[in-house]
C-alpha positions as CSV (number, residue, x, y, z in Angstrom):
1,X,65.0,5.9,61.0
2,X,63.9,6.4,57.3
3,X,64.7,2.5,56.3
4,X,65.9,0.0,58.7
5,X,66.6,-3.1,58.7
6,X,66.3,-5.7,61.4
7,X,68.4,-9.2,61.1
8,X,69.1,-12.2,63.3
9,X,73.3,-12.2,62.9
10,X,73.5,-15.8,64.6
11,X,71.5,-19.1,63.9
12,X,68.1,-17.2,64.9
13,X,66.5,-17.2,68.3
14,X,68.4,-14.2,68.7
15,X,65.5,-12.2,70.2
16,X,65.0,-10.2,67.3
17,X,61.3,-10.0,68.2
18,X,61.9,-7.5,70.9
19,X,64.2,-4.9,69.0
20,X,61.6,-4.8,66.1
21,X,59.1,-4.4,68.5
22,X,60.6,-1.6,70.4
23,X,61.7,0.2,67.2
24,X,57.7,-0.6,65.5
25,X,57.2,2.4,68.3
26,X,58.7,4.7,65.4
27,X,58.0,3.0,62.3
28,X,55.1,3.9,59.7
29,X,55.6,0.7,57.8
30,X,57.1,-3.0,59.4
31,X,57.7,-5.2,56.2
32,X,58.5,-9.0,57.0
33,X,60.3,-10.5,53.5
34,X,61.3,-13.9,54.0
35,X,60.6,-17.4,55.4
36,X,57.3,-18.5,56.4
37,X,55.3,-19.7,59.8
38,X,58.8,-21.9,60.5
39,X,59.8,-18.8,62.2
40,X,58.4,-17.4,65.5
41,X,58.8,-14.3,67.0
42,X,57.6,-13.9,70.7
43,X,56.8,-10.1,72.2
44,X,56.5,-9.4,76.1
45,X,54.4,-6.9,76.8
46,X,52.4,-5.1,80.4
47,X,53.1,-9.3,81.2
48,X,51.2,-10.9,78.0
49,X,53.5,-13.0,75.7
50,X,52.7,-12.8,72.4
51,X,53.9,-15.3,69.2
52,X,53.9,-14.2,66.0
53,X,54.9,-17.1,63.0
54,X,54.0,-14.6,60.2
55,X,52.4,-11.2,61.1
56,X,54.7,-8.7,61.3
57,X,54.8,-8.0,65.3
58,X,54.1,-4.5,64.6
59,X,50.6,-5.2,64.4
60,X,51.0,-4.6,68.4
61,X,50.7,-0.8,67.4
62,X,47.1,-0.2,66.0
63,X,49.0,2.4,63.9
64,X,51.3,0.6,62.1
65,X,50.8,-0.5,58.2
66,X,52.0,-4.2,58.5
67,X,52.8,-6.3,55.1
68,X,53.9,-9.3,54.2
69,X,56.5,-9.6,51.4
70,X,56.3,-11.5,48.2
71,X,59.5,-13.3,49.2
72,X,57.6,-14.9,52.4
73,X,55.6,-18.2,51.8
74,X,52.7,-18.4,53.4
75,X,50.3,-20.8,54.9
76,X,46.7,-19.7,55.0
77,X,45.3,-21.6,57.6
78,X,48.6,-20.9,59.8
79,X,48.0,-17.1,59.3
80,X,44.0,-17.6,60.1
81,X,44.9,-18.5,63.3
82,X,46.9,-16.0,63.8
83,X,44.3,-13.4,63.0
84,X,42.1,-15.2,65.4
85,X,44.5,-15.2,67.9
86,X,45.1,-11.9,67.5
87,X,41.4,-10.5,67.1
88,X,40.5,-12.4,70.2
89,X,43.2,-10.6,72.0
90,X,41.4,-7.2,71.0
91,X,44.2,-6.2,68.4
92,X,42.9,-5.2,65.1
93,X,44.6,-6.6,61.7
94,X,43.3,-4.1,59.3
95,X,46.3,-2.6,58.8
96,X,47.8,-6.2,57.7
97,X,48.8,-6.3,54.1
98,X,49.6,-9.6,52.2
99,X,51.5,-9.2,48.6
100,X,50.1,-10.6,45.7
101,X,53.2,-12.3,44.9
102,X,53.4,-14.6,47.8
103,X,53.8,-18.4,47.4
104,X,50.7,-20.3,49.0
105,X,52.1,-23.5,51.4
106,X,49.8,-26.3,50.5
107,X,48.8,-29.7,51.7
108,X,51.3,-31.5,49.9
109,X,54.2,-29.6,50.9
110,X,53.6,-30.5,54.6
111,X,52.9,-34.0,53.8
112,X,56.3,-34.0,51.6
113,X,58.2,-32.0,54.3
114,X,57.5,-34.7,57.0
115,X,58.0,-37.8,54.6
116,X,61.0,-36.6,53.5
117,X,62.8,-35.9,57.0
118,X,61.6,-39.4,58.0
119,X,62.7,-40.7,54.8
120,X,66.4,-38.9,56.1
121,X,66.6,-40.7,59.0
122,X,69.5,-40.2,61.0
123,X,70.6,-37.7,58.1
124,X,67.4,-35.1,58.5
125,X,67.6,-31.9,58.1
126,X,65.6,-31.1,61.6
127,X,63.2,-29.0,59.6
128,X,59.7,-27.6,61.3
129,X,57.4,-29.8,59.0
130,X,55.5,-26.7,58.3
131,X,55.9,-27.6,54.3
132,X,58.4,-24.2,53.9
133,X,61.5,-26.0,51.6
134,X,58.9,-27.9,49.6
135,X,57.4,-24.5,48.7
136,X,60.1,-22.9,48.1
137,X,61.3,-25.7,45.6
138,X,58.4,-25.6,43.9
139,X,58.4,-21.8,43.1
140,X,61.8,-22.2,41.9
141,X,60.9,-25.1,39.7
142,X,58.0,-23.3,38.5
143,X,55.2,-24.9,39.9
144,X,54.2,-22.9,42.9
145,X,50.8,-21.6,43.8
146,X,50.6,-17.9,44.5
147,X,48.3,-15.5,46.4
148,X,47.0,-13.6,43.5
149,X,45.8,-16.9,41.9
150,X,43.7,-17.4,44.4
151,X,41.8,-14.5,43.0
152,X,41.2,-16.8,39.6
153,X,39.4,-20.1,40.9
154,X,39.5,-21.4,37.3
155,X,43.2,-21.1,37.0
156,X,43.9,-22.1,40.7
157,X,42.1,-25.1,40.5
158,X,43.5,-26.3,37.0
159,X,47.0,-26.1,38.9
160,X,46.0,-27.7,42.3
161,X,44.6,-30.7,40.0
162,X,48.3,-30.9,38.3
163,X,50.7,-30.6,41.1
164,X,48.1,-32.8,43.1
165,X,48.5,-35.7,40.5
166,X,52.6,-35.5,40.3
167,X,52.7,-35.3,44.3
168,X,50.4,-38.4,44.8
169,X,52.9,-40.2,42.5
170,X,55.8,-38.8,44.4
171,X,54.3,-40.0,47.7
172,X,53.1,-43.2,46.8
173,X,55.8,-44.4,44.0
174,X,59.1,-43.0,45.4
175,X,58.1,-42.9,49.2
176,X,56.1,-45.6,49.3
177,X,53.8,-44.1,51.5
178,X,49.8,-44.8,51.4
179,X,48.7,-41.2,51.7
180,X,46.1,-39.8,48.8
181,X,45.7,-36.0,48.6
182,X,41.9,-35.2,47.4
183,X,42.6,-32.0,44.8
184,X,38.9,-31.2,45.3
185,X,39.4,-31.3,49.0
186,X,42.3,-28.2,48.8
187,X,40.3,-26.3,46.2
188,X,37.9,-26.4,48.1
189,X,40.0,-25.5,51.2
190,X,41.7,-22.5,50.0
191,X,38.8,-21.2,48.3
192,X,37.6,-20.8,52.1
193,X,40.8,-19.1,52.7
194,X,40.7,-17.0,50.3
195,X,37.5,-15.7,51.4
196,X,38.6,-14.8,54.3
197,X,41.5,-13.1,53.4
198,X,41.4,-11.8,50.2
199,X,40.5,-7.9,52.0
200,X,44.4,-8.1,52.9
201,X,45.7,-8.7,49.8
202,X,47.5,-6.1,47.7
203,X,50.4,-5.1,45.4
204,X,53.3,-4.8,48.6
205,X,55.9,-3.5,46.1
206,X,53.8,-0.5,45.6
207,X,53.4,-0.4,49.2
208,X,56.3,-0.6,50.0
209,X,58.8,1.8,47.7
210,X,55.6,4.9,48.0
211,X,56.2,5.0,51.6
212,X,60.3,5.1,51.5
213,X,59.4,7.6,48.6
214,X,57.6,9.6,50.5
215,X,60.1,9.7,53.6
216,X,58.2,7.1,56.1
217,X,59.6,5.5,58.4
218,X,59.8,1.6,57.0
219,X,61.0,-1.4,59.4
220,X,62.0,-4.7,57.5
221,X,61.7,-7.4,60.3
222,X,63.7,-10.5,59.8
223,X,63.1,-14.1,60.5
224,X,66.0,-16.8,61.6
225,X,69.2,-15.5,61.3
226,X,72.5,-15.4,59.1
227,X,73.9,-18.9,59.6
228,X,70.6,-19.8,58.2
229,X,71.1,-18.2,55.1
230,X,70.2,-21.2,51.9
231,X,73.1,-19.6,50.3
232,X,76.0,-18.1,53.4
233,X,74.5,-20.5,55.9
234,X,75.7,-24.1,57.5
235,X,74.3,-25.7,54.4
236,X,72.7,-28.3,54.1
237,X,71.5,-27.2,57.6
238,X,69.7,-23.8,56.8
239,X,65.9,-22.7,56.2
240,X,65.0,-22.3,52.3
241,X,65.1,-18.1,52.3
242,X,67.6,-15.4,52.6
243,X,67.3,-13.8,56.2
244,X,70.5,-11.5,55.7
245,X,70.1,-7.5,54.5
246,X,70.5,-8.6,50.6
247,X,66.8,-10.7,51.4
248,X,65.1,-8.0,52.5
249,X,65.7,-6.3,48.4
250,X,64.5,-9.3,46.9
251,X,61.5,-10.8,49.4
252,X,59.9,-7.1,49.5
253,X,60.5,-5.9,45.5
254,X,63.2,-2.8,46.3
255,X,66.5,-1.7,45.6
256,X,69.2,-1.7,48.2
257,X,69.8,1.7,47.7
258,X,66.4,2.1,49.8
259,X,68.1,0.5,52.6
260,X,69.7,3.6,55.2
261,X,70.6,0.6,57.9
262,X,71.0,-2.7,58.9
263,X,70.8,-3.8,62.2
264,X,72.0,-7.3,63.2
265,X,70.7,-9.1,66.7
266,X,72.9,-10.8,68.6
267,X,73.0,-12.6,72.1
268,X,75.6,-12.3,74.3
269,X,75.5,-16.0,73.9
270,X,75.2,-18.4,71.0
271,X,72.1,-20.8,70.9
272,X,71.0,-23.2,67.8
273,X,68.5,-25.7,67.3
274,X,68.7,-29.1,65.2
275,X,72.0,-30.6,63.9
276,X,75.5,-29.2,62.4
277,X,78.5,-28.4,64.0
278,X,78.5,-25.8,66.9
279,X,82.0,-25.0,68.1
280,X,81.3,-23.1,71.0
281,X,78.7,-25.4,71.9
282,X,78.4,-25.9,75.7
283,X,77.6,-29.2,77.5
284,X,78.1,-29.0,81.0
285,X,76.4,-27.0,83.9
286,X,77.0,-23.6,82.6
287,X,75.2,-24.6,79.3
288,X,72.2,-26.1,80.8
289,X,72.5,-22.7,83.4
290,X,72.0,-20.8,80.0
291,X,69.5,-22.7,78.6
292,X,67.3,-22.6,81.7
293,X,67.8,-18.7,82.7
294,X,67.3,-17.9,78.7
295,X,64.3,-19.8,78.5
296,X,66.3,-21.5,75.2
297,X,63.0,-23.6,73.8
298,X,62.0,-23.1,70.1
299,X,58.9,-20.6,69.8
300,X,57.5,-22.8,66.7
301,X,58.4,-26.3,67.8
302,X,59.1,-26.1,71.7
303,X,62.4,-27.9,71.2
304,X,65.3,-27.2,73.5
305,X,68.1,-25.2,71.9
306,X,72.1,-25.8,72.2
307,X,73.9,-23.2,73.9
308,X,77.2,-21.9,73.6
309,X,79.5,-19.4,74.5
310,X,79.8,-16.1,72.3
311,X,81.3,-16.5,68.7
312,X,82.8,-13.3,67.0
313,X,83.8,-15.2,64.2
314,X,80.4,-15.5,63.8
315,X,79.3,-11.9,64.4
316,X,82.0,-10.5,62.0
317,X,81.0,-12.8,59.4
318,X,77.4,-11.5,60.1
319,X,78.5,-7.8,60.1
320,X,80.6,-8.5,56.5
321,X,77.9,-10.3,55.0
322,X,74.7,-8.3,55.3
323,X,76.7,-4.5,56.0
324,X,75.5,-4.3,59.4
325,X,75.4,-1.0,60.7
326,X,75.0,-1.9,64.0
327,X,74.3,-4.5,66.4
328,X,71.8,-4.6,69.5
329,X,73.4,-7.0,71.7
330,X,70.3,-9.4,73.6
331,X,70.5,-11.2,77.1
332,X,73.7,-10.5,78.3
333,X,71.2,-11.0,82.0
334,X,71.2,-14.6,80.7
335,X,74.6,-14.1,81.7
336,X,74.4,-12.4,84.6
337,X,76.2,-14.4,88.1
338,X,78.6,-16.0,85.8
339,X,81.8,-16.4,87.0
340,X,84.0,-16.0,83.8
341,X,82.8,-15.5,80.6
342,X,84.4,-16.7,77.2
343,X,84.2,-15.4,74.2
344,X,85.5,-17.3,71.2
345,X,87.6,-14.9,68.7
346,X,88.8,-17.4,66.3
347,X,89.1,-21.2,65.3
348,X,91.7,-23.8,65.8
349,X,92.2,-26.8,63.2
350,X,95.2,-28.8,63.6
351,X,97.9,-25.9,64.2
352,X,96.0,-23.7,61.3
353,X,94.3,-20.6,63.6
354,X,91.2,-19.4,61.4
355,X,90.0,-16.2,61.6
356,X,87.2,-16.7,58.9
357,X,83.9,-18.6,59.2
358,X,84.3,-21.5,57.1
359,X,82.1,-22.6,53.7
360,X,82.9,-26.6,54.4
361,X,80.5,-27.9,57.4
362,X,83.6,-31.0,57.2
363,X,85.8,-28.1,57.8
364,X,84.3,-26.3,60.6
365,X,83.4,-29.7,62.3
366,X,87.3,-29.9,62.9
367,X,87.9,-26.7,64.4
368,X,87.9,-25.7,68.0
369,X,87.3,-22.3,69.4
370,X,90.3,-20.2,70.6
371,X,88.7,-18.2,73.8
372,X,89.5,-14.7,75.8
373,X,88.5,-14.9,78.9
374,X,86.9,-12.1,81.3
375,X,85.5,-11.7,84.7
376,X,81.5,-11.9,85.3
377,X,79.3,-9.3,86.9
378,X,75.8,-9.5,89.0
379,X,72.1,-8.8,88.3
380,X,71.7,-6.6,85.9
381,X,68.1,-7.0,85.2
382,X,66.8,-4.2,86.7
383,X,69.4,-1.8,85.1
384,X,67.6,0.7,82.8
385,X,71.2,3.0,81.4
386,X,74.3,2.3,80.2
387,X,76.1,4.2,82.5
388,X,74.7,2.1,85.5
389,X,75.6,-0.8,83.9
390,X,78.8,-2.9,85.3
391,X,82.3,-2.1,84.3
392,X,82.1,-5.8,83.6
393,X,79.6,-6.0,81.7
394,X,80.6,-2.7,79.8
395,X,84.0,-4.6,78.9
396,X,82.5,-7.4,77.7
397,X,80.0,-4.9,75.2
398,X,82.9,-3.2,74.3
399,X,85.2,-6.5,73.4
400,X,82.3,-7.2,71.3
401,X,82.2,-4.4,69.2
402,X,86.0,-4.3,68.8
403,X,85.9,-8.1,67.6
404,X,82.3,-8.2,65.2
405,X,83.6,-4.3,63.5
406,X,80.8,-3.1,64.5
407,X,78.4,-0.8,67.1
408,X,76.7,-1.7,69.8
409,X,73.6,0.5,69.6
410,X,71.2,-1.5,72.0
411,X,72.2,-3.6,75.5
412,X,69.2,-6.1,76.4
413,X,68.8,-7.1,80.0
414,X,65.5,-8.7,79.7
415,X,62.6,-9.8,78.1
416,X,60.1,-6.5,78.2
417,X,60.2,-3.4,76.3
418,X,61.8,-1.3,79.1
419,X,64.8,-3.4,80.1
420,X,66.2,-2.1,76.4
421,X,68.8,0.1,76.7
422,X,70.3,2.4,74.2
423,X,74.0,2.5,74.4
């Protein structure tokens, strides 16, 4: 395994949860490098679902050394409750690590994140409201809060008073909103917090690099997917990280010559949640058949994804832009009593055919998919090898690898750890 890294090569939802989970089995260290709890990973496991927002999902094997990157924001009282949740469930979380490095959500970043989507309107961004892109602007502008200054109460609270006055202007003099943030209230707050969790913190880069150095087995687990990369995604309609292979460098402080492998999650479908264009996107009976059999509802937010039929442009822009190794190809059971199934190998605009995903969101709004077509196959659910699998469905793993340039390493035909199978 040495290094390996785990990516969602879509628009998230991807089902990444279950490949890092099965592959945790072999891992000494699972590193998650990016986002914050926007993202939500859900594990099925002996028939208990589990949802993790910002714990590494590792932390299902007592044995595992989990950490959390410095390029993940977090919220303290969202990872509290994970703890909780966790602890209550009989799972230890002494093996968590959280880097020193880390940018602390506060109040006022939830309070902006919600103001400012209403404040959109019909032109939001159809964010969580779980304050991640006000963090992340602030620790580009320079104003962020992180976890090691939590360990100086002095300076922490000098800063909380600062950003709290400029916020309540913000709120109240460009929103126009009647909302006063108490800076002795947070300090306060997060002095609890840091109470609490302050036996998890540590240096992660240190962490991190000893154990590649010294030949462990290191998992990088990551959140959303490639189309919502800030920088390669449907901008403006992305998260505020990197959650392609080059993220995984900067959110967990090594080099990408530590990286052996990148693995990029796909579904044998396309889903995605909030607005943008979506040209596969399906909105008839087979769509809704999808949505249904996939169980296509947001693990943060509950909301009901779009569903569309499988985009290779997508996947090979996915495979180009983070050097994906492989791919493990999820849910093709969603697929499963499906008459014909399409798979969209490049884009039509006008009489132009494009064989590359587009930069312009104006540009890709215009283009319609060009499909192949082939035939369906049965239940496959129960299927456990890839030599029992349908000639079918075998075709249709195949078409994918020849059309993403890439592997298919791993077939899912289900939720639980068993229906994994290794091609």
């Amino acid at each position: 395994m040495p290094s390996q890294v785990i990516i969602g090569a879509q628009w998230g939802d991807e089902g990444k949860a279950k490949i890092i989970d099965i592959l945790s089995k072999d891992a000494d260290v699972v590193v998650r490098s990016q986002g914050g709890n926007n993202a939500g990973h859900t594990v099925a496991v002996n028939g208990e679902v589990y949802k993790f927002h910002l714990i590494p999902s590792g932390i299902l094997y007592g044995d595992k050394l989990c950490v959390i990157g410095n390029g993940v924001v977090i919220d303290p009282q969202g990872i509290l409750e994970e703890i909780e949740g966790l602890e209550a469930k009989n799972i230890s979380t002494d093996r968590l690590r959280i880097s020193l490095r880390a940018h602390l959500v506060m109040p006022y970043h939830k309070v902006l994140d919600g103001i400012k989507e209403e404040y959109r309107g019909n032109d939001d961004i159809g964010t969580t409201k779980k304050g991640i892109g006000p963090c992340y602007m602030d620790k580009v502008e320079r104003s962020g809060l992180r976890v090691c200054d939590l360990l100086n109460p002095e300076y922490f609270a000098q800063k909380v008073r600062e950003n709290v006055k400029i916020k309540n202007l913000i709120i109240n003099r460009v929103y126009e909103k009647d909302i006063v943030l108490d800076a002795e209230t947070i300090i306060s707050e997060y002095m609890g917090y840091s109470e609490r969790l302050k036996k998890y913190f540590a240096d992660t880069t240190v962490i991190v690099h000893d154990a590649i150095q010294s030949n462990k087995n290191v998992l990088f687990e990551g959140a959303q997917g490639t189309l919502l990369d800030i920088d390669l995604g449907t901008y403006p309609y992305v998260t505020s990280s990197h959650p392609i292979t080059g993220g995984v460098c900067v959110g967990s402080g090594i080099g990408p010559t530590m990286i052996d492998s990148s693995i990029g999650v796909m579904k044998g479908y396309i889903t995605r949640v909030g607005k943008g264009p979506f040209p596969t996107e399906l909105f008839d009976e087979t769509g809704k058949q999808i949505r249904d059999v996939g169980h296509e509802y947001g693990t943060t937010t509950g909301r009901p994804r779009r569903c569309g039929w499988f985009d290779a442009v997508i996947g090979k822009f996915a495979v180009r832009t983070s050097g994906l190794t492989e791919i493990a190809l999820n849910k093709i059971d969603v697929l499963s009593n499906i008459e014909t199934i399409k798979i969209c190998t490049a884009y039509k605009k006008g009489d132009e055919i494009i064989n590359e995903f587009p930069a312009s969101l104006e540009e890709l709004k215009d283009c319609e998919p060009v499909y192949e077509e082939l035939p369906g196959w049965g239940d496959i659910d129960h299927i456990r090898s890839y030599e029992d699998l349908p000639k079918e469905a075998k075709a249709y793993i195949k078409r994918v690898e020849e059309l993403c340039g890439a592997k298919v390493t791993m077939v899912g035909v289900g939720p639980e750890r068993e229906q994994n199978i290794y091609v």
